[in-house]
C-alpha positions in Angstrom: -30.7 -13.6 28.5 -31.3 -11.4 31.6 -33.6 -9.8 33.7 -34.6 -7.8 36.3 -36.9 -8.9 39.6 -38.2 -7.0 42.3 -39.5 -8.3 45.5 -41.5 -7.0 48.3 -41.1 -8.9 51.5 -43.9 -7.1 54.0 -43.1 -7.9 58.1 -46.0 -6.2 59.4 -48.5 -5.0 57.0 -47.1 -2.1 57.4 -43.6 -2.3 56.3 -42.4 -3.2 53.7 -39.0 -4.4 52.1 -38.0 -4.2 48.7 -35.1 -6.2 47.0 -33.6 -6.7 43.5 -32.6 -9.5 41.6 -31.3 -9.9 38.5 -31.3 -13.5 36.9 -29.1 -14.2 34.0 -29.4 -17.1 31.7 -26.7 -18.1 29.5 -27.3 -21.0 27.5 -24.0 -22.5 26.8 -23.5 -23.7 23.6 -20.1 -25.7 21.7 -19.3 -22.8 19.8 -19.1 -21.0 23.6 -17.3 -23.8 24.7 -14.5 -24.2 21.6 -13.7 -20.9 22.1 -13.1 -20.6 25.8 -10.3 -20.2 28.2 -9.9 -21.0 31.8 -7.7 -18.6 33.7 -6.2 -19.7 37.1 -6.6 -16.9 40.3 -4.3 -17.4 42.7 -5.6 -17.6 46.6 -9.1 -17.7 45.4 -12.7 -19.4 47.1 -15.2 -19.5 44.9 -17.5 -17.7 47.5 -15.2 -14.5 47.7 -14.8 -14.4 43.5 -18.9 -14.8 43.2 -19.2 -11.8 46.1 -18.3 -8.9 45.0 -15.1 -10.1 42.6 -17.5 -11.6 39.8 -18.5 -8.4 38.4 -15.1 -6.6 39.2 -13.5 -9.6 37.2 -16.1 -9.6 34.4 -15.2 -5.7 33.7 -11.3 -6.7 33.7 -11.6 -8.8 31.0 -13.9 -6.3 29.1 -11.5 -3.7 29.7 -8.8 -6.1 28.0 -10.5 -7.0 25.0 -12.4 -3.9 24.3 -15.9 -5.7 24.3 -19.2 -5.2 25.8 -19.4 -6.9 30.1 -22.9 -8.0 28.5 -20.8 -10.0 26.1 -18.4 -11.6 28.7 -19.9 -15.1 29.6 -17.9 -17.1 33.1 -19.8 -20.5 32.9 -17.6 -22.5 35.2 -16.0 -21.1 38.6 -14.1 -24.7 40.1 -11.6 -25.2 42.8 -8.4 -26.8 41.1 -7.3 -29.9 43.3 -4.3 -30.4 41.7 -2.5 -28.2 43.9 -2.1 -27.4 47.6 -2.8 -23.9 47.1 -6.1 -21.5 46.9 -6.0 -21.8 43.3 -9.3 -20.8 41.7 -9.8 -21.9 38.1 -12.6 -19.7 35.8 -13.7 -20.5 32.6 -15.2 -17.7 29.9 -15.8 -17.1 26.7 -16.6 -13.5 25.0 -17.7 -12.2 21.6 -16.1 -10.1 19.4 -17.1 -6.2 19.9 -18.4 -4.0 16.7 -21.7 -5.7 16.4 -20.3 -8.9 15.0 -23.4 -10.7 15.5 -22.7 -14.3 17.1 -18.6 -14.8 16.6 -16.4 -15.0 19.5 -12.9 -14.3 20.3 -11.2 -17.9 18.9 -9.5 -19.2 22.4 -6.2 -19.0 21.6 -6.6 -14.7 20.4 -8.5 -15.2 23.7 -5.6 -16.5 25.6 -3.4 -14.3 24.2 -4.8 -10.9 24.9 -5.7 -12.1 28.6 -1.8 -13.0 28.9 -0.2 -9.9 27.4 -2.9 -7.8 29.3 -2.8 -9.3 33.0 -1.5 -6.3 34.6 -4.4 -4.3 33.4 -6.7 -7.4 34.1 -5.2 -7.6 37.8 -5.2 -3.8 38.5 -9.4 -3.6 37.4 -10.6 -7.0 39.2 -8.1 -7.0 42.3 -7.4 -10.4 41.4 -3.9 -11.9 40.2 -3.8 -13.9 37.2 -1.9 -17.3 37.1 0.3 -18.4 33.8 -1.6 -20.3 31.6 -1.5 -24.3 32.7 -2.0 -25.9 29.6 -0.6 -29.1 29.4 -2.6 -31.4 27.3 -0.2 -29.8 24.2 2.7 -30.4 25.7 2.9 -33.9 24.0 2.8 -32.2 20.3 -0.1 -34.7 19.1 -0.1 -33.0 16.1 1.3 -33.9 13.2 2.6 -32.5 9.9 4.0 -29.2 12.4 0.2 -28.0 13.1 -1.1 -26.2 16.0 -2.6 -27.9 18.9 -5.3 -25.9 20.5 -6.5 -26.8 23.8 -10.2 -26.9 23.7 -13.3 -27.4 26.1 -16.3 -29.6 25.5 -19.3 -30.0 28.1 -19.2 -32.8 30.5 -21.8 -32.5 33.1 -23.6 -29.7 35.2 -22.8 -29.2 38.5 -24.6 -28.4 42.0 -25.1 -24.5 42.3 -22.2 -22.4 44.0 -23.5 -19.4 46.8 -22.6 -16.5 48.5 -23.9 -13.6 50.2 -25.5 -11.7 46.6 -25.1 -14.4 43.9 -26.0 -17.9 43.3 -24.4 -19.4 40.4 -24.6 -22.7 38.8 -21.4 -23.7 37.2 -20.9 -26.4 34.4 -18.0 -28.9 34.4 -16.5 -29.0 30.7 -13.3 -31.3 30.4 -10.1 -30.7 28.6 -9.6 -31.8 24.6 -7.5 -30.7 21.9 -8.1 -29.5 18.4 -5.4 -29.8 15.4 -5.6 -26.9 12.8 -4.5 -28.6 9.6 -3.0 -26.9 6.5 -4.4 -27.6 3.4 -4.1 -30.6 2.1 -4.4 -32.4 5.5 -7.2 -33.7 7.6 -8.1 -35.8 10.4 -7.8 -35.1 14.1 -4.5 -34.9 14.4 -3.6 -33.6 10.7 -2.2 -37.4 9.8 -4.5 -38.1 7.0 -2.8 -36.4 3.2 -5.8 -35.8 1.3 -5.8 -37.0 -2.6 -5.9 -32.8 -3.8 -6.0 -34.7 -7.3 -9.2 -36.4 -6.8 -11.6 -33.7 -8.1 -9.6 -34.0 -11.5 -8.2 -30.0 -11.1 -6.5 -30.6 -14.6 -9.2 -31.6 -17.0 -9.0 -33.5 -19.8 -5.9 -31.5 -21.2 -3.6 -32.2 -18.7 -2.1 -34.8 -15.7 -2.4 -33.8 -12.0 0.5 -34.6 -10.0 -0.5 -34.3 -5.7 2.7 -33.0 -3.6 2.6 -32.4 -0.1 -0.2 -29.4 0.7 -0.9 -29.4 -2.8 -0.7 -30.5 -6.4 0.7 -29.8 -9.8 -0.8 -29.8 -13.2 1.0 -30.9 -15.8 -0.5 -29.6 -19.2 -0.5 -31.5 -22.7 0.7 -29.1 -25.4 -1.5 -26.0 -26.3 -3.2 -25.9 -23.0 -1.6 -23.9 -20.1 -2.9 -22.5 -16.8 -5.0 -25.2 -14.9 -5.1 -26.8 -18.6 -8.6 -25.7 -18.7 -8.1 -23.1 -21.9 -5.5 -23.3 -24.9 -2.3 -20.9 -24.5 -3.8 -19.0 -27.3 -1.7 -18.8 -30.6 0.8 -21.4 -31.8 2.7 -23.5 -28.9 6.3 -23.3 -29.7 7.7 -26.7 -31.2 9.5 -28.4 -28.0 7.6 -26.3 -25.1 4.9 -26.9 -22.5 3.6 -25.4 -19.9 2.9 -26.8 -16.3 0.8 -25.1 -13.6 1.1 -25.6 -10.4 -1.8 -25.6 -7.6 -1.4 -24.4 -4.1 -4.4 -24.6 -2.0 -6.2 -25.7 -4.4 -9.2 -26.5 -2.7 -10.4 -22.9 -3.0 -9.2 -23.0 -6.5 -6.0 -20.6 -6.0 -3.3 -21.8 -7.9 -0.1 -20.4 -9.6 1.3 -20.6 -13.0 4.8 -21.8 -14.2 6.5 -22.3 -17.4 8.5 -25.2 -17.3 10.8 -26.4 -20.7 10.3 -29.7 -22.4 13.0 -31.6 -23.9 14.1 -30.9 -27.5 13.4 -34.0 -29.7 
C-alpha cells in the first residue's frame, strides 16, 4: 500500500517550499516470507543502497524476473557481521507477473533466476551480486533424498534505517529450512512413511499392499483396476489381476496384469 504526500513548509509567509513524499506500507506476511531470498552486495552501507541504489536495485530485479517494480517487496536491508568485509545482505520477495493475483515466485525459482541473471541484475542496479551463502543445507537434514529449502520466518522488528531521501524500517527474519517430501512421506524432515493403505484404496474386493511412495492392490478374482468394478466377462480360470497405486493420494494409479499360479 502506497501513497503520495505533499508538504508545504512556508519561511516567511511569503515563500513557500513544497516537497514530496511517498510512504509505502508493506505488510509482511509468511507467505512473503517463505518465499523470499536474501542476496549478498558486496562493499555495501545500508545508507548508500537506501539513497539512490534502492530503487535502481528494485528495477534490476524486475528487469530479471519480468514482473511489475510495484510487485518487488525488500523488507530487510542488514549488515552481515560474519565477515570483515562491506557485505550488505537484502532480503525480497516478488510476485508472479500476468495478473496472478497473490502467488509469489517460490524462493528457490527466486534464487535461481536472480543467480543465472546477475550480470543483467549488476549492469541495471550498479551493484554486484555475491554467490548465494546458504549454508543451513549443507548438512542434508532431509531425508528419503528430498529437497531442503532454506526458508525465512519473522523474528523481530528492528529500529528504522536513514539516509538522505528514504527512511526504511527493516524487519529481522531468521534462517529455517523446509523439506519438500514425495508422496507418501511427511513430517519435517520427510522421516515419517505414511500408511497410503489406511484409507482402504482397495475395497472390499481386494488387499492393499503399502511400498515405499506408494501402494499395491492386490485384487480377488473378477475384480481388476483399484478392485472397485468386476473385469467384466468371465475371469480366466488361474488369473488375477493386481493394480498398482502410485501417488495415490490424489487417486492416480496404474494398472497391471500379474499371473496367478496354475492349481
Amino acid at each position: 500500500m502506497g501513497m503520495t504526500l505533499t508538504l508545504f513548509v512556508s519561511a516567511d509567509g511569503i515563500h513557500t517550499v513544497t516537497a514530496l513524499c511517498t510512504l509505502r506500507v508493506t505488510i509482511i506476511t509468511d507467505d512473503m516470507l517463505t518465499n523470499s531470498i536474501t542476496v549478498r552486495l558486496e562493499n555495501m552501507s545500508q545508507e548508500k543502497f537506501l539513497s539512490p541504489l534502492l530503487a535502481l536495485f528494485v528495477e534490476g530485479v524486475a528487469a530479471v524476473l519480468a514482473t511489475s517494480k510495484k510487485d518487488v517487496f525488500v523488507f530487510n536491508v542488514q549488515n552481515d557481521t560474519d565477515v570483515s568485509a562491506n557485505i550488505l545482505n537484502v532480503t525480497f520477495s516478488a510476485l508472479l507477473p500476468g495478473g496472478v493475483r497473490g502467488q509469489f515466485f517460490p524462493s528457490e525459482d527466486l534464487q535461481e533466476q536472480i543467480y543465472l541473471n546477475r550480470t543483467l541484475l549488476t549492469t541495471i542496479s550498479t551493484q554486484r551480486v555475491l554467490p548465494f551463502d546458504d549454508n543451513i543445507c549443507l548438512r542434508e537434514p532431509c531425508e528419503n533424498y528430498m529437497k531442503c529449502v532454506s526458508v525465512l520466518r519473522f523474528d523481530s522488528s528492528a529500529p528504522f534505517l536513514s539516509s538522505t531521501t528514504v527512511l526504511f524500517r527493516p524487519i529481522h527474519p531468521i534462517n529455517g529450512l523446509r523439506c519438500r517430501c514425495p508422496p507418501g512421506f511427511t513430517g519435517d524432515y520427510c522421516e515419517t512413511e505414511v500408511d497410503l493403505c489406511y484409507s482402504n484404496p482397495c475395497g472390499a474386493h481386494g488387499r492393499c499392499r503399502s511400498r515405499e511412495g506408494g501402494y499395491t492392490c492386490e485384487c480377488f478374482e473378477d475384480f481388476t483396476g483399484r478392485c472397485l468394478r468386476p473385469a467384466g466377462g468371465r475371469a480366466h480360470p488361474g488369473f488375477g489381476h493386481a493394480s498398482q497405486g502410485k501417488g495415490s493420494e490424489d487417486g492416480r494409479w496404474a494398472q497391471v496384469w500379474a499371473p496367478r499360479t496354475l492349481r
